[in-house]
C-alpha positions, -999 to +999 in steps of 0.1 A: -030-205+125-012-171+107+025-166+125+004-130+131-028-147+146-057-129+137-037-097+131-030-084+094+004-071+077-007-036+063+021-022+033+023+009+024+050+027-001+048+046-031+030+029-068+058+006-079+074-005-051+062-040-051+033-041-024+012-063-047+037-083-056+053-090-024+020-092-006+013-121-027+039-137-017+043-128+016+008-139+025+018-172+010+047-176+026+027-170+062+001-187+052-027-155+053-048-143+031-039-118+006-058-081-001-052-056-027-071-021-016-070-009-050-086-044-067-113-036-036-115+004-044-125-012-086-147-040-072-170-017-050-170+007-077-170-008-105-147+015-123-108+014-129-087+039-102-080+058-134-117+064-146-125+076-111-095+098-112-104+112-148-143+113-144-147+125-104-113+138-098-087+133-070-108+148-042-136+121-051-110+090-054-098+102-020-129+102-005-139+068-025-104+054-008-106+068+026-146+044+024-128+019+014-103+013+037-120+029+067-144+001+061-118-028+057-129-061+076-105-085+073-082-108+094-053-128+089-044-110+058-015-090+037-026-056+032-014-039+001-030-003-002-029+023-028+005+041-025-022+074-014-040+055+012-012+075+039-032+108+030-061+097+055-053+099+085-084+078+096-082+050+075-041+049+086-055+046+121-080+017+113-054-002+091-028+000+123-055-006+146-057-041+125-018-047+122+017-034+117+021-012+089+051-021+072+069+004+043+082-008+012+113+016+005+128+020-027+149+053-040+126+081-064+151+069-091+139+033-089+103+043-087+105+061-119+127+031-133+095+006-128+065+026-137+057+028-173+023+033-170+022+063-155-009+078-170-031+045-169-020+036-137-045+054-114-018+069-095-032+102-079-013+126-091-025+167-085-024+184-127+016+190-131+032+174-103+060+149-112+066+114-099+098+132-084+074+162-063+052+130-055+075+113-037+090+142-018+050+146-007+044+110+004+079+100+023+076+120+052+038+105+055+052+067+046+073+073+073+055+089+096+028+058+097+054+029+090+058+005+122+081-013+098+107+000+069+121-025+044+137-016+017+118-028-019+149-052-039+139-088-049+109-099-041+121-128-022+146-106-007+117-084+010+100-108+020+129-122+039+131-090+056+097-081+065+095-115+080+127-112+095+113-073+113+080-089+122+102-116+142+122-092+158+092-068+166+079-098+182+044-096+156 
């Protein structure tokens, strides 16, 4: 039995905060199962996030994501979506139907820091907007669907703390 039951741990945050990374080892420290949206998005597909992004554009990933993770099935599992997963509103709703949503915080400055990639990375960017004008778009939404914020340091160190939040929300 999962500390969370049958219940999931949903992250969200912006590409490069660590919700892959931490999910992994959150879910093994818990002892759930661990589930990467985005790994799910290329399996069902069968195309990277970036091909679908270059060959059927953003309004076709985000209905391809929204399938996805409207369609989710799982229990007893770490959640890490796609850092755009907060711009439908309906999959939001069936992920916190499912479990907490917990946000992974880190500054703009970091998130530009970690992500080299930035054109490979299948990060939905609209043509000329900036990682900077991304993130100004996404935090209020972050925020507005976060039952949990922890702020993104070590990996161990987050992990710490969203345990630490779950305990005290009594999840």
């Amino acid at each position: 039995m999962t500390q969370t039951g049958s219940r999931n741990i949903i992250l969200i945050g912006m590409p490069g905060v660590g919700k892959s990374t931490v999910g992994v080892v959150l879910a093994k420290a818990m002892g759930m199962a661990f589930v990467d949206t985005d790994l799910v998005i290329q399996e069902q597909t069968g195309f990277l996030l970036q091909e679908i992004i270059d060959q059927k554009g953003l309004d076709a990933f985000a209905g391809i994501e929204e399938d996805v993770l409207t369609g989710l099935d799982v229990t007893g599992s770490v959640v890490a979506t796609g850092g755009s997963a907060v711009y439908s509103d309906a999959a939001m709703k069936h992920l916190g139907a499912a479990g907490p949503i917990v946000y992974l915080r880190a500054s703009c400055e970091e998130i530009i820091s970690r992500i080299h990639n930035l054109k490979s990375r299948g990060i939905a960017l609209k043509p000329g907007m900036t990682l900077e004008s991304l993130y100004a778009e996404r935090i209020t939404l972050y925020e507005k669907y976060a039952d949990i914020t922890v702020d993104s340091t070590g990996v161990e160190e987050t992990v710490a703390a969203i345990r630490k939040a779950l305990q005290e929300k009594g999840v």
